[in-house]
N, C-alpha and C positions, 0 to 999 in steps of 0.2 A: 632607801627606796630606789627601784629601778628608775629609769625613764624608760619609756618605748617611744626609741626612735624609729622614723620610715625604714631603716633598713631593717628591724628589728622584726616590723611586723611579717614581714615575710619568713622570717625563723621560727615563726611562734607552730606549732605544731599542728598537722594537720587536722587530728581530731578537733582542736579548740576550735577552727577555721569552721570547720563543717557542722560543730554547734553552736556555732552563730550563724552560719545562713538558715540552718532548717528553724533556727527561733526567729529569725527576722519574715523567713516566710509565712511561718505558723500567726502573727503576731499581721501582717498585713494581709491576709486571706480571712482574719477574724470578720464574722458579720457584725454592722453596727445596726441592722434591723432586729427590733425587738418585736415577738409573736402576739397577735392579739387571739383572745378565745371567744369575741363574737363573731356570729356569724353575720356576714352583708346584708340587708336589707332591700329585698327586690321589688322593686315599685311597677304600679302597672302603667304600661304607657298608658300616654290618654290617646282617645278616639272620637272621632268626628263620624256622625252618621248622615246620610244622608235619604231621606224617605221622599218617594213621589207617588203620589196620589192623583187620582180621578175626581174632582168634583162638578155635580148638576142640580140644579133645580127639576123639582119634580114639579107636576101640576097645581099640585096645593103650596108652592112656595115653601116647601118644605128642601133643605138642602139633603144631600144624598153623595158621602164619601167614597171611594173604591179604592184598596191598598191596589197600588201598582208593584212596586219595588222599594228593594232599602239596598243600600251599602256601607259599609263599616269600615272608614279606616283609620290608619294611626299618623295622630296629629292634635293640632291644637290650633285654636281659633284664635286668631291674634286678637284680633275688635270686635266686641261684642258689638252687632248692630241693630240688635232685635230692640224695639220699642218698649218702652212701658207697657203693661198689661193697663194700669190707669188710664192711660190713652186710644185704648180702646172705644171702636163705635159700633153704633148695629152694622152687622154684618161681618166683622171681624172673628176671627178663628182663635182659639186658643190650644197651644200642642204641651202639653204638659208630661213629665216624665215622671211613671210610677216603677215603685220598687216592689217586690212580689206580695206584699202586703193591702197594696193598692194607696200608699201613702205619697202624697204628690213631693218629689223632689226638687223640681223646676219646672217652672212655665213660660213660654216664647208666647208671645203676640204677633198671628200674621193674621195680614192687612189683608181686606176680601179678595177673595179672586177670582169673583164672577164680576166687581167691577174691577175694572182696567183703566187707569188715568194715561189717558194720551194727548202730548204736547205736540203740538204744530204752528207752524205760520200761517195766518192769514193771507189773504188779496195785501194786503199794506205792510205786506213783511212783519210784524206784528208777533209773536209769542201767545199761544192760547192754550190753555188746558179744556180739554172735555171729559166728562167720566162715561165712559160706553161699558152697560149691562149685558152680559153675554150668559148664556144660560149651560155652557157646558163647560170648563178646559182642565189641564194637568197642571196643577203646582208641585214643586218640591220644595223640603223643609231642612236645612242645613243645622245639625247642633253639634256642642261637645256633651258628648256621652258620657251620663255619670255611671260610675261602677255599679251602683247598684239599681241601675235601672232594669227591668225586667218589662215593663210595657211603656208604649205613648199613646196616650189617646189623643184623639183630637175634638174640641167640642165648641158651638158660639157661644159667643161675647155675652150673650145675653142670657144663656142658659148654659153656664160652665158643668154646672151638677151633673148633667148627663151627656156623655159623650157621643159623638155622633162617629165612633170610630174607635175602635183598640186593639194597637199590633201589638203582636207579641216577640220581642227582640231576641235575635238570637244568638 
């Protein structure tokens, strides 16, 4: 048997030479990514909507909604802060979110917004809360949008069955 010494390799022939580099190239240019045959899976961002409203007292103590505006954008609600619907009292609002069937997918609890809780100091430095009744103002209603919402209605506390308000989302 030969040896191949250093000097040796330099004698070896050029052909040998040059099928070894194009198989060392061939051989490190290999891909080690393997093909997959599903396709990605494209999720829908989620969105945050935001609706403002008109609400008044009419003469019969009858409340009276007015769609102002909505805005839709992409995002997500870090902290849920909306109350228990259980926690609910008269006067409180319920905005629920229907799917084009008119089947409720979620419900938010806001707090009335003809009263207004306002904290102050007295004469004696003192902290006080009072509740001031106002018979006209604009609320808006902050949610995460579910996909298959298609309307909100908005209806009270004490008479959810019938809404007193139904946008149609777009």
């Amino acid at each position: 048997m030969k040896k191949i010494m250093p000097q040796n390799i330099i004698s070896l022939k050029p052909s040998w030479l040059l099928l070894v580099i194009i198989l060392l190239s061939v051989l490190s240019c290999a891909s080690k990514k393997t093909t997959s045959k599903t396709k990605p899976v494209i999720e829908a961002t989620p969105k945050i909507i935001f609706l403002t409203y008109s609400i008044s007292k009419s003469n019969t103590d009858n409340r009276i909604i007015e769609y102002v505006n909505q805005k839709t954008v992409d995002g997500k609600i870090k902290i849920k802060s909306s109350e228990s619907i259980t926690n609910g009292k008269e006067g409180d609002l319920i905005c629920s979110q229907l799917d084009n069937k008119s089947n409720i997918l979620n419900s938010t609890l806001i707090k009335d917004p003809l009263n207004k809780i306002v904290e102050f100091t007295n004469e004696s430095m003192q902290f006080q809360t009072q509740t001031i009744s106002i018979d006209k103002t604009m609320f808006s209603v902050r949610l995460q949008l579910n996909i298959n919402t298609k309307y909100i209605t908005i209806s009270t506390f004490a008479d959810n069955k019938k809404p007193l308000i139904k946008t149609k989302i777009n």
